[in-house]
Structure formats: structure tokens, C-alpha cells
C-alpha positions, 0 to 999 in steps of 0.5 A: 179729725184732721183739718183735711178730712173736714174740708173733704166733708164739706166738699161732699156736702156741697156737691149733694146739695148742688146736684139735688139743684140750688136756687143760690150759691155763696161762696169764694171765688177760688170754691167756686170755681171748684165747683165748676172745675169738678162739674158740680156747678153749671152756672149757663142757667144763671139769670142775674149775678151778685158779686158781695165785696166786688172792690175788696176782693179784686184789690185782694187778688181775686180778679183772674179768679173772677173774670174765670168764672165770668166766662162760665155765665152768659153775657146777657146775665145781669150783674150787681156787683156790691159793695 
């Protein structure tokens, strides 16, 4: 199997799990906003937002990717962001 028909099975995983509806999502910055961009994930009902390695990953690059995705959450939301 090819590792494009993997990532295509993956994908359809994710997306039957997120419209069954999800208590928590992990994942990438860049899978995320996948997710978003597709319109499998909604993120105007999040109540508090964990970011797991905040510092790596904005020293890595991620920060556009992460403030793009910031946009798609209410600005009440809490934050946390760990490290």
C-alpha cells in the first residue's frame, strides 16, 4: 500500500470521527487546519485550548499555522499553552 493511500485512510478516519462529534482533538498545526479547511472541524464551541510544545513548535515554524488557527476560536477561550 502506498504511503498516499495510507494518509488518504487516515483521513477518512479522522473525518468519521469528527462528525460523529469529539470531546478532544490532538493533532499538527498544519493537520488541523486541515481539518478546519475541509469543514470537518469547528473549533466556535471550544471552551479552553491546550498548545503541547507551544515553544518548539513556534521556534520551528508553526507560528503563522498557529495564529491561523487561533482565528477559527473565540477570543474568550482559555488558553494554556505547555511546555
Amino acid at each position: 500500500m502506498s504511503a498516499e493511500l495510507s494518509a488518504m485512510r487516515v483521513m477518512a478516519l479522522h473525518e468519521m470521527a469528527l462528525a460523529e462529534g469529539v470531546e478532544l482533538v490532538v493533532g499538527s498545526p498544519g493537520r488541523i487546519l486541515e481539518h478546519i479547511r475541509r469543514g470537518n472541524l469547528d473549533l466556535s464551541e471550544v471552551e479552553v485550548a491546550a498548545l503541547d510544545e507551544a515553544d518548539e513548535m513556534l521556534s520551528r515554524g508553526f507560528k503563522d499555522q498557529i495564529y491561523e488557527i487561533f482565528q477559527y476560536i473565540s477570543k474568550t477561550v482559555s488558553y494554556t499553552h505547555l511546555t
